[in-house]
N, C-alpha and C positions, 0 to 999 in steps of 0.2 A: 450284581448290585452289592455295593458297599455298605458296610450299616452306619449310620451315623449315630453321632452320640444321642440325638432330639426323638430319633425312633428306639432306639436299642433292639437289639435281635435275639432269638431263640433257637440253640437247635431241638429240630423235628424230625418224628420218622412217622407218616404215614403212606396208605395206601391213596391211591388215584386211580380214576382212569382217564385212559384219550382212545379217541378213532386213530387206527393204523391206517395208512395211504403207502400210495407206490412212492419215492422217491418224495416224500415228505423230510421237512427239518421239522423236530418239533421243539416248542418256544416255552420259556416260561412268561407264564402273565403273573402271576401275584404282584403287585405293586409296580408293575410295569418292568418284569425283569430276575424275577427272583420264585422261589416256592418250586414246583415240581414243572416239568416242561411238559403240562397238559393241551398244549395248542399245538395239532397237526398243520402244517401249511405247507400247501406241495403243487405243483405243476399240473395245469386241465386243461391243454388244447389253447397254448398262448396265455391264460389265464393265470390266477394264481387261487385257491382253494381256502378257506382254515375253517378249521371246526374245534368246536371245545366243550366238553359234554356237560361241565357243574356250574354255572347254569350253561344250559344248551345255546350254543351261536353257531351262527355260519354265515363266512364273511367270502366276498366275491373281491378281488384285488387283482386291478387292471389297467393299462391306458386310458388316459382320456377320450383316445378318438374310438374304442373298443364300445362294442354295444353287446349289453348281455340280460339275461335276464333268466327268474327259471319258469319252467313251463307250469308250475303250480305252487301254491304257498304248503303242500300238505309231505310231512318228513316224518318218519318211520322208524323205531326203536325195534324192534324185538330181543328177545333171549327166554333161556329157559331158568322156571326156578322150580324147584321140589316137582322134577319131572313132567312142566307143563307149559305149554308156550304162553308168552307173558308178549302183549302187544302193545306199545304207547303210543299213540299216534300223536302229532303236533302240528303247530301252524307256524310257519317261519313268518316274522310281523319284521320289519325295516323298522332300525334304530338309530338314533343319532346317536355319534359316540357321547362319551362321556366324557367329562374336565377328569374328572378323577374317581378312581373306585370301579371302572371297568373292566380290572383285570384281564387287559389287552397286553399282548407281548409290545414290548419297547417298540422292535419295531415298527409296528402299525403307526406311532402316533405322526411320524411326517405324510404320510397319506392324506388325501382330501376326504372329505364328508360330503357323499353329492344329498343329503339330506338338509346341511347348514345349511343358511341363508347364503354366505359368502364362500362356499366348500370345505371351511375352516372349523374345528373345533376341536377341543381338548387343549393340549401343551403341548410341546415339542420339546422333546430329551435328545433324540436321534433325528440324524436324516437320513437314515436306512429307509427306503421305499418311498422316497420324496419323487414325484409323477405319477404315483399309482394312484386312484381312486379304492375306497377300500369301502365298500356297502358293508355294513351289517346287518345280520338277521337274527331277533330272538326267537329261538323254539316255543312257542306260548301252549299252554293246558288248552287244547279242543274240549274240552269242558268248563273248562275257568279261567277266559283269554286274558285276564289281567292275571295271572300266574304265569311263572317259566315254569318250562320243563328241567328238572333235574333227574339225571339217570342214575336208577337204585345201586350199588355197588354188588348186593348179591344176584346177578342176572349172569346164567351162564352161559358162555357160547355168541354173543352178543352183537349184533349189528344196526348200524344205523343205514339208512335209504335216504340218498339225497336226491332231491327232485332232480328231471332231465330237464336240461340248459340250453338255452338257445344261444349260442358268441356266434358276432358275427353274420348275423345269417342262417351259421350253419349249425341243426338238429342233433344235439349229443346227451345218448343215456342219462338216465338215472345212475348215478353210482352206491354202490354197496362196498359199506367201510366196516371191517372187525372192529369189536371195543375190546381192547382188554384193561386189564390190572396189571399196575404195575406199584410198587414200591420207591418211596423217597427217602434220603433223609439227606439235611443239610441245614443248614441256618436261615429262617426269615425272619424277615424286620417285624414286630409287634406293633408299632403303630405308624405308616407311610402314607 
């Protein structure tokens, strides 16, 4: 992403974290394209995956004629902190994307919304991933469902549990993703 003169830009160094996947790309979402490449998005049995911890999402991206679904709305944080298991539990809730401010990688935005009325919503920057349907899911507090889950940065050892899926027909595990930490630094836009 380029900065334009109407945003102006900043460099920054901080810390992140993302979920690790097998043969994941991972994406930058800030501004649709820029900040640290905290979106995993990786290959699941025909599918496509992404998850992204701050706040917590997990997006399903697939054909339209594909049918998928997970076998439960409840997703699983753990790690350890000051030598003690630390447990989060969450509720994945379906969201329509956003116009703007949803800190989705670029590419998402040619993707349908099977949530829109018409499949359609946000903008369109790219057509990277134009056929795919792309569901999102926010991680919501099992305690305080109008709250996202965000994952504490001090958790050591850290995994998230993603519900088992149904594509297809056909019955596929839960998966278990490492979280780690990683370090940024580069330039984003201050106000896009």
């Amino acid at each position: 992403m380029a900065c334009c003169s109407i945003s102006g830009c900043v460099p920054v160094s901080q810390h992140y974290e993302r979920a690790e996947a097998p043969d994941a790309v991972y994406l930058q979402g800030l501004c649709g394209g820029s900040g640290p490449p905290n979106w995993a998005y990786y290959p699941f049995h025909g599918i496509f995956v992404s998850v992204a911890l701050s706040p917590l999402q997990v997006g399903l991206h697939y054909p339209p004629e594909t049918t998928v679904s997970f076998e439960s709305n409840a997703l699983t944080i753990t790690g350890w902190r000051d030598n003690m298991l630390v447990t989060i539990p969450a509720q994945l809730s379906a969201a329509v994307h956003d116009v703007f401010g949803n800190s989705a990688p670029e590419q998402f935005d040619a993707m349908f919304d099977p949530l829109a009325a018409n499949g359609r919503s946000g903008y369109r920057r790219s057509s990277a991933g134009r056929g795919l349907v792309w569901a999102n899911f926010i991680g919501r507090d099992t305690n305080a469902p109008s709250r996202s889950v965000t994952i504490p940065m001090d958790l050591e050892r850290a995994k998230i549990v993603i519900p088992a899926m149904t594509i297809n027909g056909q019955a596929y595990p839960s998966q278990e993703l490492s979280i780690v930490n990683r370090m940024y630094r580069g330039i984003i836009p201050v106000n896009c």
